[in-house]
PDB file of the backbone (N, CA, C, O) and the ligand in Angstrom, with CONECT records:
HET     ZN  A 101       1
ATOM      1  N   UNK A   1      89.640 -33.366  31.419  1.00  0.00           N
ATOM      2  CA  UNK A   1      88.215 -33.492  31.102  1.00  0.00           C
ATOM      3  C   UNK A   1      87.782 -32.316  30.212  1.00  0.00           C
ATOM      4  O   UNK A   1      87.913 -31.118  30.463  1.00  0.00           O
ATOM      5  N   UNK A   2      87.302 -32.827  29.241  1.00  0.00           N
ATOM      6  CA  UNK A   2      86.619 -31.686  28.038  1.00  0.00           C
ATOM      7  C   UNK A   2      85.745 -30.577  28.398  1.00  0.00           C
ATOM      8  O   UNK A   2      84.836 -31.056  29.075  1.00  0.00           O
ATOM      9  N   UNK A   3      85.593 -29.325  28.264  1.00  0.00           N
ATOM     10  CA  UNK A   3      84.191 -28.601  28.784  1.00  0.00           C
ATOM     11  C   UNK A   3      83.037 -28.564  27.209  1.00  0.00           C
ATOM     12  O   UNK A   3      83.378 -28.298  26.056  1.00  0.00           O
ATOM     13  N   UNK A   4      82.089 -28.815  27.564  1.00  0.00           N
ATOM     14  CA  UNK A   4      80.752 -28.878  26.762  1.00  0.00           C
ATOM     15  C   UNK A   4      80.288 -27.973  27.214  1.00  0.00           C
ATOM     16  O   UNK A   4      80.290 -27.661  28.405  1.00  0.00           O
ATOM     17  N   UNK A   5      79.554 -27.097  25.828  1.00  0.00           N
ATOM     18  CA  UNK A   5      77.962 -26.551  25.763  1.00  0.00           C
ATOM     19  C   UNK A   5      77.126 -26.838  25.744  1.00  0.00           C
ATOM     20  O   UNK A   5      76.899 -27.609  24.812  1.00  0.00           O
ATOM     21  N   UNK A   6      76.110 -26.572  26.544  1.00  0.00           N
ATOM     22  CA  UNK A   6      74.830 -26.775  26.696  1.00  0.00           C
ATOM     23  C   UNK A   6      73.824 -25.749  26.690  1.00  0.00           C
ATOM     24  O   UNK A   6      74.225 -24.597  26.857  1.00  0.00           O
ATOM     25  N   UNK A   7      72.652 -25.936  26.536  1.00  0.00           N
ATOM     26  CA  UNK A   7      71.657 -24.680  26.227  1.00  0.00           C
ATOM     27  C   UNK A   7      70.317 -25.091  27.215  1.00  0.00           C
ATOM     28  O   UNK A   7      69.581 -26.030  26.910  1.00  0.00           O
ATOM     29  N   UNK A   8      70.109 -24.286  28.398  1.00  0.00           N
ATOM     30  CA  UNK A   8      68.910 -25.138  29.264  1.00  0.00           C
ATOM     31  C   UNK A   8      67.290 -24.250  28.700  1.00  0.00           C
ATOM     32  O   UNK A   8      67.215 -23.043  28.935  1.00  0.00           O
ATOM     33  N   UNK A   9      65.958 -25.048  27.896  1.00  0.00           N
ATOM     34  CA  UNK A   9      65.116 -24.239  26.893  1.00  0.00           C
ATOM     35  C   UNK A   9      64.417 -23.864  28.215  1.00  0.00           C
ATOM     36  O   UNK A   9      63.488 -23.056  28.185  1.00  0.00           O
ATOM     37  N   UNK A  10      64.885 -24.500  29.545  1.00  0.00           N
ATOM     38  CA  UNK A  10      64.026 -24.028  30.573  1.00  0.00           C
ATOM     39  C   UNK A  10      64.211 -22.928  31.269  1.00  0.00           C
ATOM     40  O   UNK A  10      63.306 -22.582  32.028  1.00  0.00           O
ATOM     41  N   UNK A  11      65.280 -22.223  31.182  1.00  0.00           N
ATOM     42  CA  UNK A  11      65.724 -21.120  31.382  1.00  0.00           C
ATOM     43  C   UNK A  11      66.096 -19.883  30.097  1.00  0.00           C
ATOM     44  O   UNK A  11      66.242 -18.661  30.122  1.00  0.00           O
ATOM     45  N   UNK A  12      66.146 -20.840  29.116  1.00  0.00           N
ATOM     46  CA  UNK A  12      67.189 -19.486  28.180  1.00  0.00           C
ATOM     47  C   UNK A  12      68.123 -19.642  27.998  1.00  0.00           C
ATOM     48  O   UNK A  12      68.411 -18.900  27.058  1.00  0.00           O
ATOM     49  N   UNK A  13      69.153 -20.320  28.362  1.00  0.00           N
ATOM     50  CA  UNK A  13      70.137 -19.730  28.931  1.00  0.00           C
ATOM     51  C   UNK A  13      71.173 -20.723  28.416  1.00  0.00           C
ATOM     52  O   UNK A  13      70.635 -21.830  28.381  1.00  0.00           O
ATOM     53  N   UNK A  14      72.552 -20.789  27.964  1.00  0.00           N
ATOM     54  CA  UNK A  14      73.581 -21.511  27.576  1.00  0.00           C
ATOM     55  C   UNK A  14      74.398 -21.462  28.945  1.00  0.00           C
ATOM     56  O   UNK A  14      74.464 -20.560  29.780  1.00  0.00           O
ATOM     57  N   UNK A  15      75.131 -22.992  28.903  1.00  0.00           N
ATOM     58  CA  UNK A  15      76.065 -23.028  30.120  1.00  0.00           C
ATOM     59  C   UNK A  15      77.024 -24.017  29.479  1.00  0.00           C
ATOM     60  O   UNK A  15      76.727 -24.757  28.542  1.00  0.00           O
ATOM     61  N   UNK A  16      78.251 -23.950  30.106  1.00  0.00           N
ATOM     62  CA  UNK A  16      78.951 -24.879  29.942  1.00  0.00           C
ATOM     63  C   UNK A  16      79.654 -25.832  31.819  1.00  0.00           C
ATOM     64  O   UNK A  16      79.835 -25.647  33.022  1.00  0.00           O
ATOM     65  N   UNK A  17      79.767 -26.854  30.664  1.00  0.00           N
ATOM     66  CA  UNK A  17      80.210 -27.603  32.080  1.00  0.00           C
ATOM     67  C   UNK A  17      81.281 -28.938  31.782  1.00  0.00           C
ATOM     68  O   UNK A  17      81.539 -29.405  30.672  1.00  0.00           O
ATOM     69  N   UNK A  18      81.814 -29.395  33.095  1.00  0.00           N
ATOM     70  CA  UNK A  18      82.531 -30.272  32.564  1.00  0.00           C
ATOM     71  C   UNK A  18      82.748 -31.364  32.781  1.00  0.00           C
ATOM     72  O   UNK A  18      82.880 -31.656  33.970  1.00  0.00           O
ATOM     73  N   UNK A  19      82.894 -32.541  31.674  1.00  0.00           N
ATOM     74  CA  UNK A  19      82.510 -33.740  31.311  1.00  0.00           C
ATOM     75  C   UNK A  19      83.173 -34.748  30.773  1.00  0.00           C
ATOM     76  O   UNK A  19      84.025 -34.530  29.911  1.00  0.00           O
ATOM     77  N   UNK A  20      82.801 -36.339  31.317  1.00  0.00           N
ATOM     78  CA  UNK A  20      84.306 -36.918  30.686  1.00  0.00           C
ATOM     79  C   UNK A  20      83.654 -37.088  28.921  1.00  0.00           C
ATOM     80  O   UNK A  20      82.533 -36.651  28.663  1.00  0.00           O
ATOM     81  N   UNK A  21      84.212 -37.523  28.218  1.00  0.00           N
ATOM     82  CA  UNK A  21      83.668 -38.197  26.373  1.00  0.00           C
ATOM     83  C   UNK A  21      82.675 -39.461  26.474  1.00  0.00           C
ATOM     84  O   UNK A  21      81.717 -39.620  25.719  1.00  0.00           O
ATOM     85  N   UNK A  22      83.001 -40.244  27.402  1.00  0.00           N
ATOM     86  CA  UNK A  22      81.717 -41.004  27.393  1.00  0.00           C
ATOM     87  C   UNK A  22      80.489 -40.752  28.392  1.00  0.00           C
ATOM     88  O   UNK A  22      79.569 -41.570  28.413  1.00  0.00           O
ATOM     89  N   UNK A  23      80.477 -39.827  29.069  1.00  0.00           N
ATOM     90  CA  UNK A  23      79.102 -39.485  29.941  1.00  0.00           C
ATOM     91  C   UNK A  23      78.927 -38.458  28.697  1.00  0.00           C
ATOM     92  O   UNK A  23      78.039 -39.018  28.055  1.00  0.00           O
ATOM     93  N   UNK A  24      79.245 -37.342  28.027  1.00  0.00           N
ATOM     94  CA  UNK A  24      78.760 -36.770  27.278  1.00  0.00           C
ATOM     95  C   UNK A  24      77.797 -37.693  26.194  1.00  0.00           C
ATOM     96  O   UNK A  24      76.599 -37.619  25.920  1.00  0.00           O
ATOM     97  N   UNK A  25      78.600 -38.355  25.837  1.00  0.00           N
ATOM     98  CA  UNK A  25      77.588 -39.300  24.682  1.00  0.00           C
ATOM     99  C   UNK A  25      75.939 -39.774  24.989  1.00  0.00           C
ATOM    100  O   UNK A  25      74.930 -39.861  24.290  1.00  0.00           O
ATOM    101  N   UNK A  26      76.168 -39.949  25.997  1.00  0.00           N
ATOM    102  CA  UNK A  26      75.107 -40.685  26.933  1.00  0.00           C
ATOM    103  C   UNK A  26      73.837 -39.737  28.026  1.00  0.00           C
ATOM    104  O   UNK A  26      72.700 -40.063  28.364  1.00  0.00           O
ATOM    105  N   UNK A  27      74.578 -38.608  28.305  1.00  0.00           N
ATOM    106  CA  UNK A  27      74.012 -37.909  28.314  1.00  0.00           C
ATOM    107  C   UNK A  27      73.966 -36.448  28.796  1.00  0.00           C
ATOM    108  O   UNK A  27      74.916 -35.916  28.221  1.00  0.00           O
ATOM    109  N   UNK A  28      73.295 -35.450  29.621  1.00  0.00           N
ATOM    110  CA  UNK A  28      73.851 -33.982  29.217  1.00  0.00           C
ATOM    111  C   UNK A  28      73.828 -33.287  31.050  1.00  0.00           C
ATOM    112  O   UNK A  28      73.267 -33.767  32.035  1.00  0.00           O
ATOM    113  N   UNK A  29      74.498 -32.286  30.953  1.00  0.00           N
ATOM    114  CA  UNK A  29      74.755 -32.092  31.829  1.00  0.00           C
ATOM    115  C   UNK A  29      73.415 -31.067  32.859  1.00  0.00           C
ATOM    116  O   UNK A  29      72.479 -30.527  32.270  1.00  0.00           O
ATOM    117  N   UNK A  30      73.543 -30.995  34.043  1.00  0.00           N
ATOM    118  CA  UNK A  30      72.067 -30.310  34.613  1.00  0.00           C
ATOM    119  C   UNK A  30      72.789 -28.822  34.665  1.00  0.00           C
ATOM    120  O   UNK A  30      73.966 -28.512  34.852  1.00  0.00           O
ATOM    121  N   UNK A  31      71.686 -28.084  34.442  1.00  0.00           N
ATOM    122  CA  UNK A  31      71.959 -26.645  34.425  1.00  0.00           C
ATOM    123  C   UNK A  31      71.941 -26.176  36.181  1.00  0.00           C
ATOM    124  O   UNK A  31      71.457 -26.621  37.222  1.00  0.00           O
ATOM    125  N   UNK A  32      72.648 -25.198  35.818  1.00  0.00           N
ATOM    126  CA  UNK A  32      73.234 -24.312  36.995  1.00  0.00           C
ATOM    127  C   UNK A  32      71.941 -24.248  37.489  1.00  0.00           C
ATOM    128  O   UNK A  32      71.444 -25.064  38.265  1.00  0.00           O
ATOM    129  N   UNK A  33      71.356 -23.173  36.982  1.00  0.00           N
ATOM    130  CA  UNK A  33      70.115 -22.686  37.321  1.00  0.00           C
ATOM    131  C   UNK A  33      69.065 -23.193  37.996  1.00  0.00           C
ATOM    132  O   UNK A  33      68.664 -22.974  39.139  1.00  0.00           O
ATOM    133  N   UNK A  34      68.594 -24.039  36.971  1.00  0.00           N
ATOM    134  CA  UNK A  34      67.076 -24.948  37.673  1.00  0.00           C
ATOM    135  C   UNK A  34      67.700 -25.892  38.197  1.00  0.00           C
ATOM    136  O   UNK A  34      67.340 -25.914  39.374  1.00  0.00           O
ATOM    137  N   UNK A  35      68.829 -27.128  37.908  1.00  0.00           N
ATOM    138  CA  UNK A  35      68.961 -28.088  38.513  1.00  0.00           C
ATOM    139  C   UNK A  35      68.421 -29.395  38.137  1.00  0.00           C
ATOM    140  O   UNK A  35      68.330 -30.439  38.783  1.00  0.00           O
ATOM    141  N   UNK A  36      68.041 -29.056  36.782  1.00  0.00           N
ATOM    142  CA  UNK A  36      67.383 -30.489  35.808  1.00  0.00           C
ATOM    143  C   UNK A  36      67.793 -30.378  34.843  1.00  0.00           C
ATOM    144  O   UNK A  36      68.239 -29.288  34.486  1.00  0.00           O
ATOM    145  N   UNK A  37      67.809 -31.724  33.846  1.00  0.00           N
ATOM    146  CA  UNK A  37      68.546 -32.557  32.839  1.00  0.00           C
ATOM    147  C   UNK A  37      67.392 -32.055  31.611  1.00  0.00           C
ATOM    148  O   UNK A  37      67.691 -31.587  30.513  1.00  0.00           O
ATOM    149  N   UNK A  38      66.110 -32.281  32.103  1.00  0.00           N
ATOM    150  CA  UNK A  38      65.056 -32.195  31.439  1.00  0.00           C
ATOM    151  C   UNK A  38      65.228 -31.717  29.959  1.00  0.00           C
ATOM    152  O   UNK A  38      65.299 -32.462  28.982  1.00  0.00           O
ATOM    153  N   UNK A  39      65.274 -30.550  29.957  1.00  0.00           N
ATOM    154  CA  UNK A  39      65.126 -29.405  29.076  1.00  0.00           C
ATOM    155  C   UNK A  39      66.556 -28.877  28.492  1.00  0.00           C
ATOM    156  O   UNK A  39      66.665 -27.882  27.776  1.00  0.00           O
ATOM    157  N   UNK A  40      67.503 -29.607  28.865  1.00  0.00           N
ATOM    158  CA  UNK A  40      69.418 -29.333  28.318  1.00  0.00           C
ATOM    159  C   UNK A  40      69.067 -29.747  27.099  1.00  0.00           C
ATOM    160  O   UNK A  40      68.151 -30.549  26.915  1.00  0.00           O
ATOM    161  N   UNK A  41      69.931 -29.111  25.959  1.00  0.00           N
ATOM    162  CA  UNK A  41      70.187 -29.725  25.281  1.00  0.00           C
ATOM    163  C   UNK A  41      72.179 -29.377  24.198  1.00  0.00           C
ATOM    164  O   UNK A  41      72.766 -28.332  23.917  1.00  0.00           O
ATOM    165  N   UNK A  42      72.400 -30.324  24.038  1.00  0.00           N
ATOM    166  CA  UNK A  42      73.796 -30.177  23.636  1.00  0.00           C
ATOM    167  C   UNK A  42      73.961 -29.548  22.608  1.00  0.00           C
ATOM    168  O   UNK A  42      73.336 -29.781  21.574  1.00  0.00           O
ATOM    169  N   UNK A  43      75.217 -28.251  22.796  1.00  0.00           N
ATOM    170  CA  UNK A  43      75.590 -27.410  21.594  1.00  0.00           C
ATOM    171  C   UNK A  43      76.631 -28.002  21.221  1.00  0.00           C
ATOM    172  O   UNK A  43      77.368 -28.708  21.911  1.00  0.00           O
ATOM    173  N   UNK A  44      76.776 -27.602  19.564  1.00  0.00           N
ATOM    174  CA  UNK A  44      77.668 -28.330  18.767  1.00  0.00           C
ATOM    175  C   UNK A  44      78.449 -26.785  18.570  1.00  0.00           C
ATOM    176  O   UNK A  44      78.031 -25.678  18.232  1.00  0.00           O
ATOM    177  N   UNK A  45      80.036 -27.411  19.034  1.00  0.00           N
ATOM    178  CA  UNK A  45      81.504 -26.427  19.150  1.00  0.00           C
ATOM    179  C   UNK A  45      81.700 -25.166  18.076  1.00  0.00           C
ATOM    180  O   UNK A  45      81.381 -25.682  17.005  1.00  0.00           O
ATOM    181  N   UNK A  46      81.919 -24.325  17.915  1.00  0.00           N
ATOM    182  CA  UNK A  46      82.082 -23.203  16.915  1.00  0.00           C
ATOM    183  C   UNK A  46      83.570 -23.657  15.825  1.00  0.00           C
ATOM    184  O   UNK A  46      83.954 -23.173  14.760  1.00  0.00           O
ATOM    185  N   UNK A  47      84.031 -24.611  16.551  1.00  0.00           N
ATOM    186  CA  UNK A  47      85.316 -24.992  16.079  1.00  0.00           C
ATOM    187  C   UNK A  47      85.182 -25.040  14.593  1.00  0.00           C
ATOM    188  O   UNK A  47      85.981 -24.542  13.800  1.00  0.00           O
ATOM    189  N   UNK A  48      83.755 -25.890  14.204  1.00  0.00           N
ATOM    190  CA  UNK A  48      84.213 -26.710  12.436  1.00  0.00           C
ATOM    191  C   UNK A  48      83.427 -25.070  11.952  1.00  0.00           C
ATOM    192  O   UNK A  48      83.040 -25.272  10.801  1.00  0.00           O
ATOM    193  N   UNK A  49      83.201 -24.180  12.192  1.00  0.00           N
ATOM    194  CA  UNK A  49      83.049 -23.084  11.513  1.00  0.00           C
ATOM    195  C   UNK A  49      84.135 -22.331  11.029  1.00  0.00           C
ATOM    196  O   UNK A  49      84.005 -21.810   9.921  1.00  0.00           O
ATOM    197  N   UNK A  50      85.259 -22.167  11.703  1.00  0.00           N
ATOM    198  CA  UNK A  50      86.677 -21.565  11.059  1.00  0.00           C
ATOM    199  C   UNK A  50      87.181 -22.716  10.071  1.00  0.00           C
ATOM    200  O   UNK A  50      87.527 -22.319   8.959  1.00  0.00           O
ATOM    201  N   UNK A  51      87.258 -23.869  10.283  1.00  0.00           N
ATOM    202  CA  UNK A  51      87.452 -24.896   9.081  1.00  0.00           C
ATOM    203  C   UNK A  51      86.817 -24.926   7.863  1.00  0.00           C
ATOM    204  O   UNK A  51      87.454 -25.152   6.834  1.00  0.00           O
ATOM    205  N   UNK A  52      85.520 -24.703   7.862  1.00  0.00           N
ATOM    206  CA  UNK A  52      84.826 -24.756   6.647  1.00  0.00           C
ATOM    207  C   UNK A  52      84.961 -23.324   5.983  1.00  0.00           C
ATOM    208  O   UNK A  52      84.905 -23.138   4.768  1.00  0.00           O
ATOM    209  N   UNK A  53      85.095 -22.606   6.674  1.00  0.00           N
ATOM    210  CA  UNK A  53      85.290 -20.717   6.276  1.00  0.00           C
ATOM    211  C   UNK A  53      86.807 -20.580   5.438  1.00  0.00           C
ATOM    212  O   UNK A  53      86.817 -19.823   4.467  1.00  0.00           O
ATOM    213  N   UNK A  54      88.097 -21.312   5.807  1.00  0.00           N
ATOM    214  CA  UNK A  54      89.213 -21.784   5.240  1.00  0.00           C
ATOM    215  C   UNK A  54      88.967 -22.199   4.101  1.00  0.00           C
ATOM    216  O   UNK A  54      88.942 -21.276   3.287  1.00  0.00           O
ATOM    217  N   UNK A  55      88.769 -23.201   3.668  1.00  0.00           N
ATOM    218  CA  UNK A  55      88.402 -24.102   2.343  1.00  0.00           C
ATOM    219  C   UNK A  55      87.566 -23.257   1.455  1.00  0.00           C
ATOM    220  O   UNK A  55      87.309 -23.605   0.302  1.00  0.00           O
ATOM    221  N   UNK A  56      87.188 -22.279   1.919  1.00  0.00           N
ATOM    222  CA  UNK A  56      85.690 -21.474   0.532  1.00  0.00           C
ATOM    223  C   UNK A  56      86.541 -20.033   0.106  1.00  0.00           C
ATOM    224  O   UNK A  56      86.161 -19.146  -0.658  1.00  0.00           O
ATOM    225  N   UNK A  57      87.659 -20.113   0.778  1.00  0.00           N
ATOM    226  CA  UNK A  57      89.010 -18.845  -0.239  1.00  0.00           C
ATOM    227  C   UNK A  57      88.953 -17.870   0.814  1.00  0.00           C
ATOM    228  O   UNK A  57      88.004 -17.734   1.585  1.00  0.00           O
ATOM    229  N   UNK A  58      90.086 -17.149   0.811  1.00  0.00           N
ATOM    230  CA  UNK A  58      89.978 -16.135   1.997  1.00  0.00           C
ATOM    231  C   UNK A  58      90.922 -15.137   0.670  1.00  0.00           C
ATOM    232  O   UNK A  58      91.871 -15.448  -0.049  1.00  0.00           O
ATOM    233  N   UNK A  59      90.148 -13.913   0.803  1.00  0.00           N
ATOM    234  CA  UNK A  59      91.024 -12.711  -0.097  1.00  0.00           C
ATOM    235  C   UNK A  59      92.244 -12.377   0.710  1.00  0.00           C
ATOM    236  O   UNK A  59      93.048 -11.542   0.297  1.00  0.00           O
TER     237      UNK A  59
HETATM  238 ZN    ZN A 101      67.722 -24.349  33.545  1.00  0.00          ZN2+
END
């Protein structure tokens, strides 16, 4: 099972947790903290940032 980021605006606060590929799609996970869905919202992976940083030339 994949782990996802999440960011709860009701706390502040980023969490990750873990999730199968189709409940992610559908929808997000409840924060540690408060314990509601409400206010999550899904972070997108740091991954395609070293990819696109590759392709623009490295000295
Ligand atoms: Zn929260």
């Amino acid at each position: 099972m994949p782990e996802y980021e999440f960011y709860c605006r009701t706390c502040g606060k980023p969490f990750t947790a873990f999730m199968h590929v189709k409940e992610h799609d559908v929808e997000v996970a409840e924060c540690p903290e408060c314990h509601q869905k409400k206010q999550v919202e899904k972070r997108i992976p740091e991954v395609s940032v070293f990819t696109t940083r590759k392709s623009t030339g490295f000295r």
